[in-house]
FIMIFI-495945 format. One record per residue (C-alpha): residue in one letter; x, y, z. Coordinates in steps of 0.02 Angstrom, whole numbers, plus 50000, padded with zeros to 5 digits. Example, Ala and Ser with C-alpha at 12.3 -4.5 7.8 and 13.67 -1.06 7.14 Angstrom:
<nodes>
A506154977550390 S506844994750357 
</nodes>
This chain:
<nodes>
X494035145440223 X492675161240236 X491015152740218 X490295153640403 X489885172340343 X488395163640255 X487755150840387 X486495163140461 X485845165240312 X485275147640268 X483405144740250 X483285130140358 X483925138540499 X482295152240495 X481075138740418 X481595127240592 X481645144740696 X482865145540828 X483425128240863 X484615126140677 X485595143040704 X487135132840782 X486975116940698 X486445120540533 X488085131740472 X488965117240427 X487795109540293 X487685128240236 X489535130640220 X490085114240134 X488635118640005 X489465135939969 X491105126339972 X490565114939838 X489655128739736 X491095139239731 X492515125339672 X493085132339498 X492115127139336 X493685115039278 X493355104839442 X491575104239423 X491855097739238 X493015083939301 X491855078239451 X490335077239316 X491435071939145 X490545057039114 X488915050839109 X489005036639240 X490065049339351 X488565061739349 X487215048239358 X488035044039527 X488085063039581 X486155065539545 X485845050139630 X486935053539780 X486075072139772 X484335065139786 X484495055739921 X485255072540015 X483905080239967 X482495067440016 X483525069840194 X483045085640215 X481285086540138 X481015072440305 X481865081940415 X480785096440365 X479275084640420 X480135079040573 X480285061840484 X481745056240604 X482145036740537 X481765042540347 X482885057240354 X484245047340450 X484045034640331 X484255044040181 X485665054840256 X486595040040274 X486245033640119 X486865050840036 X488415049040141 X488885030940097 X488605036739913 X489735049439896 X491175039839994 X490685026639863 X490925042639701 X492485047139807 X493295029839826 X493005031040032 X493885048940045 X493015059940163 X492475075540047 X491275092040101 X489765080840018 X490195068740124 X490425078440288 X488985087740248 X487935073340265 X488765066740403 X488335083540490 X486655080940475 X486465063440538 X487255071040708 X485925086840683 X484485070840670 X485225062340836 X485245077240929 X483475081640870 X482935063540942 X483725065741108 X485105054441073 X486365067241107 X487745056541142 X487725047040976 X487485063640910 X489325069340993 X490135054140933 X489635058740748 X490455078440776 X491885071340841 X492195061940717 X491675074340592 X492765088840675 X494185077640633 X493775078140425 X493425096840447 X495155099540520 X495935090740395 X494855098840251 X494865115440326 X496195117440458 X496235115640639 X496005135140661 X494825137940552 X492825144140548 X492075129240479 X492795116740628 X492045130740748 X490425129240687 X490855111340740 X491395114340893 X489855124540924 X488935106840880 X489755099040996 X489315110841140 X487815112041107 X487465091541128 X488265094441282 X487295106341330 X485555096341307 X486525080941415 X486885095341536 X488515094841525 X488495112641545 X490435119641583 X491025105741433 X489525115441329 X490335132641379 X492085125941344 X491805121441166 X490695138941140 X492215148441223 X493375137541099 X492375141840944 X492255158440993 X494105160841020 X494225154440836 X492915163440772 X493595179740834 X495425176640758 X494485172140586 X493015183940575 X493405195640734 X491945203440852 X491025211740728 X490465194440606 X488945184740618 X489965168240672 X490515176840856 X488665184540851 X488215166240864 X489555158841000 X488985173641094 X487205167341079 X487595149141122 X488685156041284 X487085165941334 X486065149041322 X487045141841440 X487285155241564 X485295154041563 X485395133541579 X486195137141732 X485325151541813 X486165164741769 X484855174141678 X485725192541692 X487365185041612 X486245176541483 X485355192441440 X486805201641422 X487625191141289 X485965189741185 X486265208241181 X487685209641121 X487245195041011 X485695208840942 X486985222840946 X488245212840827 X486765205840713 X485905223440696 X487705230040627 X488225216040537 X486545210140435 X485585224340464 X483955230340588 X482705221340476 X483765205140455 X482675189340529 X484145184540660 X483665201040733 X481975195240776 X482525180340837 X483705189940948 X482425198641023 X481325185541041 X482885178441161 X482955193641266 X481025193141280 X481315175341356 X482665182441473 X481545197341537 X480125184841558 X481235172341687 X481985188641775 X480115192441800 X479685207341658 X478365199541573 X477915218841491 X479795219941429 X479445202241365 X478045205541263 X478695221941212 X480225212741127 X479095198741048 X477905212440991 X479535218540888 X480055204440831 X478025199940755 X478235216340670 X479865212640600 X479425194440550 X477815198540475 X478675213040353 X479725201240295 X478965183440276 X477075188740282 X475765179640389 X475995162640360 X477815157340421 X478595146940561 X479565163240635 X477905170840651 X477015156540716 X478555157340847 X478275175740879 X476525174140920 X476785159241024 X478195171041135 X476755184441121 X475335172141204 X476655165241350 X477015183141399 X475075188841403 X474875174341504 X476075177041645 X475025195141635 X473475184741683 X472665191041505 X472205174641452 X470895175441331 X472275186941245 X473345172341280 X472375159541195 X472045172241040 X474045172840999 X474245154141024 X472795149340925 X473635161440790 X475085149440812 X474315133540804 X473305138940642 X475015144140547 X475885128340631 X474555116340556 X474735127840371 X476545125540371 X476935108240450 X475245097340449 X474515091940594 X475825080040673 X477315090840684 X478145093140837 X478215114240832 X476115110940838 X476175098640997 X476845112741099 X475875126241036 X474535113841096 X475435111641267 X475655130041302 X473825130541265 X473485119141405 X474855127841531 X473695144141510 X471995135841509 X472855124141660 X473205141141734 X471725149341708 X470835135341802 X469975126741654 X470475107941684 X469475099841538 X470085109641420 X471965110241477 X471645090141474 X471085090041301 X472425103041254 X473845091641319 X473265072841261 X473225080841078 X475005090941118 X475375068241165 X474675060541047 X475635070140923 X477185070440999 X477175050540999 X476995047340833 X478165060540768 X479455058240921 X478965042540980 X478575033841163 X480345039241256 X480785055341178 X480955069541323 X479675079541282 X478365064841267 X478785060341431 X478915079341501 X476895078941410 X476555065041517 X476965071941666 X475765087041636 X474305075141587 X474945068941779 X474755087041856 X472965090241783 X472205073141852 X472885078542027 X472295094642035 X470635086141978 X470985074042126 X471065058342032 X472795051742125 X472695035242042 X472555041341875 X473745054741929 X474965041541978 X474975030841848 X475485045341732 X476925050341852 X477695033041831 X477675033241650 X478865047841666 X480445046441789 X481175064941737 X479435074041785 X479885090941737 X477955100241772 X477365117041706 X476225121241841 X476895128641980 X475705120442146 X476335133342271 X476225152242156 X474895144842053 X475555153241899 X476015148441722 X477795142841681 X478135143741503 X479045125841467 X480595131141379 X481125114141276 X482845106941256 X482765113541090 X484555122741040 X485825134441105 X484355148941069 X482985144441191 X481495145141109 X479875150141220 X478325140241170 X479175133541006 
</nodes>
């Protein structure tokens, strides 16, 4: 099968930003693979009336999936994923088909998004096994799998398993597509995530290169991917200490974005949170605070008010006002950035906990140890922005995907 060529291009992977560019491809491909079956099969699938009754119903409930997982909705989309899935094994008399698989996909993409990345592995692995058998063992559609698959590892920090499975996709990927093709553009990508998770930011950077280098050839210098490419080798130059090469590269990828999509999208909202990090490891933060407010207002346009993207454009808010040495409003700045984050993530996900610990850092530095304390043992994976000994603001880059998203 040739469908990964599309799975860059699929809308949820720019409306979600960075984080859907690995996981995504499947649902993309096994759409094209059902749109493109010939018209006689299409005819026999929907013959009769009950037989298409059943389709639209099992249809809807796909697509109330993703309209939830649009809204971070966890449970609902879950729920309706799996309800989608049971109905077309139902149509299907329990074969595994791409419907099927595609939804199955997704409830591992919804795991993974919650932090249960382990549950979410057990789902690809079982899914990799009805791709194979669909697809072929060897072929671009179980790689995109694969890719899953490393990239849950990845977020348990599992990191050589995570760089296994991108080297294995990629080995695929370049017998299917070869080097110049969007799919080894991505395992490229996912292999530079890695090389950042564990430190090594020069190897990282040079695979998001090439990752730009294949993109700009293969889609073209004013294709979105590109932005977000650049927006990855900002984030590199920013940990290898260039914050002006950082904000050069975001500064690109704003222009890019905003010829494109206009104002009022997520990928901008993105951009000018990567633009208000960078100004504020320059120490420019009233700048700062002007790009992320840009990125809160398009957040709270797009999303509403309780989405997770607009919790940590709040929290990067707070790292730079934290920074700057205004404690009140980096307090206020990070109990709205938790407040959110619990009711669309809930009281255990990572990142509620990781806002927790901040919350922590600001009542110390105030000098309130009890308070201080008590937020500390909420949270037994403290993982702090703030930096006691430089005194300087460290962007909090979240477990988000295999394309580490600054302030996302």
């Amino acid at each position: 099968m040739h469908w990964n060529h599309e799975q860059r291009g699929c809308n949820r992977m720019h409306k979600h930003g960075n984080a859907w560019k690995i996981a995504a491809a499947l649902a993309c491909a096994l759409l094209l693979v059902v749109a493109a079956q010939p018209e006689s099969l299409k005819a026999q699938r929907s013959g009769q009336g009950a037989q298409t009754s059943v389709r639209e119903n099992c249809d809807t409930l796909f697509s109330q999936g993703l309209a939830a997982f649009d809204r971070a909705a966890l449970q609902e989309a879950f729920d309706a994923m799996e309800q989608a899935r049971a109905c077309w094994l139902k149509k299907s008399g329990g074969k595994e088909t791409a419907e099927s698989a595609r939804a199955l996909n997704y409830t591992g993409l919804i795991l993974s998004e919650a932090g249960q990345y382990q549950d979410a592995l057990d789902r690809y692995a079982g899914l990799l096994a009805v791709v194979q058998e669909l697809f072929g063992e060897q072929s671009g559609d179980a790689a995109v799998i694969i890719n899953n698959m490393g990239e849950a590892h990845r977020r348990l920090g599992n990191y050589q398993l995570a760089l296994d499975h991108f080297q294995r996709a990629l080995a695929i990927d370049l017998d299917v597509y070869g080097e110049q093709s969007a799919a080894a553009a991505r395992d490229y990508n996912n292999m530079g995530g890695v090389f950042k998770a564990l430190g090594d930011v020069k190897k990282a950077l040079e695979l998001y290169e090439k990752t730009l280098e294949i993109d700009t050839a293969v889609l073209g210098a004013d294709h979105p991917d590109v932005g977000l490419d650049m927006s990855n080798i900002g984030v590199a130059l920013l940990d290898l200490g260039d914050p002006h090469g950082a904000l050069e590269r975001f500064e690109k990828a704003l222009a890019l974005h905003l010829s494109l999509y206009g104002e009022d999208h997520p990928s901008v909202a993105l951009d000018y949170s990567n633009i208000g990090a960078a100004r504020a490891r320059l120490a420019l933060y009233p700048e700062a605070m002007d790009a992320f407010a840009k990125s809160l207002a398009i957040r709270i346009s797009v999303y509403g008010e309780n989405h997770p993207d607009v919790a940590m454009t709040y929290e990067n808010m707070g790292g730079a006002q934290q920074t700057a040495g205004d404690l009140t409003a980096a307090l206020g700045s990070f109990e709205k950035s938790l407040a959110i984050r619990k009711k669309s993530l809930g009281d255990k996900h990572p990142h509620t906990l990781n806002n927790v610990a901040m919350i922590g850092d600001i009542y110390l530095e105030k000098g309130d140890y009890a308070e201080a304390l008590s937020r500390y043992f909420r949270n037994v994976n403290v993982r702090a922005m703030w930096n006691r000994k430089s005194r300087k603001f460290i962007p909090h880059f979240p477990d988000s995907g295999g394309d580490y998203r600054l302030a996302a």
